[in-house]
Every structure is written in structure tokens, then in C-alpha cells.
DRENFILUM-159493 format. One record per residue (C-alpha): z, y, x; residue in one letter. Coordinates in nm, 4 decimals, padded with zeros to 6 digits. Layout:
% residues N
        zz        yy        xx  mifi
         Z         Y         X     A
...
% end
This chain:
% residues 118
        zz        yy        xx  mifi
  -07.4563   22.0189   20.7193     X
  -07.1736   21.7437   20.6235     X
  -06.8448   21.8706   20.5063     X
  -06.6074   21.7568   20.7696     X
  -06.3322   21.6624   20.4955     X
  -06.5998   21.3540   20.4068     X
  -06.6882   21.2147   20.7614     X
  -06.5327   20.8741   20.8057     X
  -06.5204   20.6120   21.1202     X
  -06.4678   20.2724   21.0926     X
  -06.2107   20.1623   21.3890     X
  -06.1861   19.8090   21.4893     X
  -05.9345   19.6539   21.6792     X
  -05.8118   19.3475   21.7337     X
  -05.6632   19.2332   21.4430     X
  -05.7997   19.4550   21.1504     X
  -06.0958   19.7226   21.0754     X
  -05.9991   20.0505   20.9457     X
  -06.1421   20.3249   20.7632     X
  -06.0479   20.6817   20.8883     X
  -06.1464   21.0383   20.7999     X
  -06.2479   21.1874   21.1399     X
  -06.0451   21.4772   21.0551     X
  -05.7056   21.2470   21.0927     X
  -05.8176   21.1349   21.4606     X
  -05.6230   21.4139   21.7036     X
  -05.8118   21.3152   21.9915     X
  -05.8953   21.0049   22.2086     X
  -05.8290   20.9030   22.5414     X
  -06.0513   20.6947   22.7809     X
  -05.8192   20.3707   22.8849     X
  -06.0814   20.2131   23.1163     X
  -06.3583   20.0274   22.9513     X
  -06.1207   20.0963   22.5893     X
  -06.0191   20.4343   22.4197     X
  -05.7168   20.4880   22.2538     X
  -05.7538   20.6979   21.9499     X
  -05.4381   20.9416   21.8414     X
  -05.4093   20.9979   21.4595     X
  -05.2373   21.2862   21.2918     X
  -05.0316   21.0515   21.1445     X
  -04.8484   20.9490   21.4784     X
  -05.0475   20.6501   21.5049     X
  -05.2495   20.5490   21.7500     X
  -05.4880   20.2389   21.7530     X
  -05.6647   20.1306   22.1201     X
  -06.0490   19.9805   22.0712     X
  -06.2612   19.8164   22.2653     X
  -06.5524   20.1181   22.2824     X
  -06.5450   20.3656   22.6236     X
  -06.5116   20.7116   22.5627     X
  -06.8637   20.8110   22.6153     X
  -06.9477   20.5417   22.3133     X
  -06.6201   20.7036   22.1189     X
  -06.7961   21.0834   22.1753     X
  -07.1556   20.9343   21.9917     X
  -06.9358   20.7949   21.7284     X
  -06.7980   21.1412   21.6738     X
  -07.1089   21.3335   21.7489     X
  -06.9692   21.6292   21.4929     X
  -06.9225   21.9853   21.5729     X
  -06.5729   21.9912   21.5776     X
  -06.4860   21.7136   21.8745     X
  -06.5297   21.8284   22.2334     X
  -06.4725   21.6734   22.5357     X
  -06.2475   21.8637   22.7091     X
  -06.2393   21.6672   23.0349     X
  -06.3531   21.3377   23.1902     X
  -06.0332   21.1075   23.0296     X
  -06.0370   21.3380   22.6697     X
  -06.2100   21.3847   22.3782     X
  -06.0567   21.6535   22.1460     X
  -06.0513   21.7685   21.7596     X
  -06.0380   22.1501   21.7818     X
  -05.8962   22.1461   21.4491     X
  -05.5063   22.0829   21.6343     X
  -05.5250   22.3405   21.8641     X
  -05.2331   22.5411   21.8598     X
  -05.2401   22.7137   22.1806     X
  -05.4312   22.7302   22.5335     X
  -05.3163   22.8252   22.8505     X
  -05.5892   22.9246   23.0642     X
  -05.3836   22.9873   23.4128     X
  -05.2310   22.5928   23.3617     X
  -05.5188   22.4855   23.1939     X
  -05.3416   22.2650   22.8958     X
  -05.3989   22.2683   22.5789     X
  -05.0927   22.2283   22.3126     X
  -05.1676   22.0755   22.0011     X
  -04.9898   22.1635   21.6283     X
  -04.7930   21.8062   21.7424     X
  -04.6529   21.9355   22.0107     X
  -04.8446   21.7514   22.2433     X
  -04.9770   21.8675   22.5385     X
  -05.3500   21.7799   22.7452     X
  -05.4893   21.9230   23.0431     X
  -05.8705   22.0303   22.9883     X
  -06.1572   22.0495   23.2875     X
  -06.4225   22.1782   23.1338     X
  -06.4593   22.5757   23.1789     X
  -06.2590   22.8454   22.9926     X
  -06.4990   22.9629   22.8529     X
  -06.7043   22.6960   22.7198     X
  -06.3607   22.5429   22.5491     X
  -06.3353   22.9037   22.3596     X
  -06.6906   22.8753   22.2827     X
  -06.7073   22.5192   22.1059     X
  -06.3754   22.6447   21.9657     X
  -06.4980   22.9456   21.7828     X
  -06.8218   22.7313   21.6698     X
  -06.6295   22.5244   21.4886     X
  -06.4449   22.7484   21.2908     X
  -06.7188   22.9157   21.1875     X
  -06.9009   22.6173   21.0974     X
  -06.5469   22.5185   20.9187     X
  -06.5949   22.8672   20.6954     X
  -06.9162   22.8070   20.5938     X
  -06.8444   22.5181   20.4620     X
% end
């Protein structure tokens, strides 16, 4: 199993190609045919990749999607509300998540044990 602190992703955009460790990349949101990918860092860089291509990119344990427009690192969760359905991250920011309770608290508690075995 690959130690999560060593997967990278190389975004493209526009102007420049980056190289990122998947654990700085928050989450991403689906922007039509691009996806706009929120780093811990504040940043955010849009690409030219839908989200379905985005979630193969990021095919590790840790990134969920979490509805139809959102694909989420579990890692910045700070809280859920399960009667508003919204999940606030350690940034303060807030999403709204489709998928069932219970599968959300399931992929959640995967990945931290996956995260301690490591």
C-alpha cells in the first residue's frame, strides 16, 4: 500500500504544469467539462479534466466523492452535520454531501485506519 505522504499529481493548466502532493489538494469541484481543484494552501488552480477524470486521477483511499459536483480529501474533515447534511472542513469551509450518512462515515473511518497502518 503507498504511503499517502508520497502520492503526487501533476496539474496542468493553462499556463504552467505543477507538481502536487495529493495530500495538499482539499477537494475538487466539477465546473462543467473543468474541475477546480482547492489546495490547503488557499490556492486553487481550475483544469481542463471533468470530475469523473479528476476521481481516476485520485483513485486513493482517502478521496471520496461526496456528491455529484464534489470530490473530497477526508483528511480536512472537521465536522459533519448529518440533519443539514454539510460537511465543515479544518478551513472553515463548508460543502453539502449527497451520498448516504452512512457510507460518508464508512469511507471516513477506512481511511483512518488505513492512515494508522501506515
Amino acid at each position: 500500500m503507498n504511503n499517502p505522504d508520497h502520492d503526487k499529481i501533476v496539474i496542468t493548466t493553462l499556463n504552467q504544469s505543477s507538481v502536487y502532493s495529493c495530500l495538499d489538494i482539499m477537494y475538487c469541484s466539477a465546473e462543467g467539462a473543468y474541475s477546480c481543484i482547492y489546495l490547503k494552501n488557499g490556492a486553487k488552480q481550475l483544469v481542463s479534466k471533468n470530475l469523473i477524470s479528476m476521481s481516476q486521477q485520485l483513485n486513493y483511499f482517502y478521496f471520496i466523492r461526496i456528491s455529484r459536483f464534489l470530490l473530497l480529501n477526508v483528511f480536512y474533515i472537521a465536522h459533519i452535520n448529518h440533519k443539514e447534511r454539510k460537511i465543515s472542513l479544518i478551513n472553515g469551509t463548508c460543502l453539502s454531501y449527497t451520498i448516504k450518512t452512512k457510507v460518508l462515515l464508512r469511507c471516513l473511518n477506512i481511511a483512518l485506519e488505513k492512515r494508522e497502518v501506515l
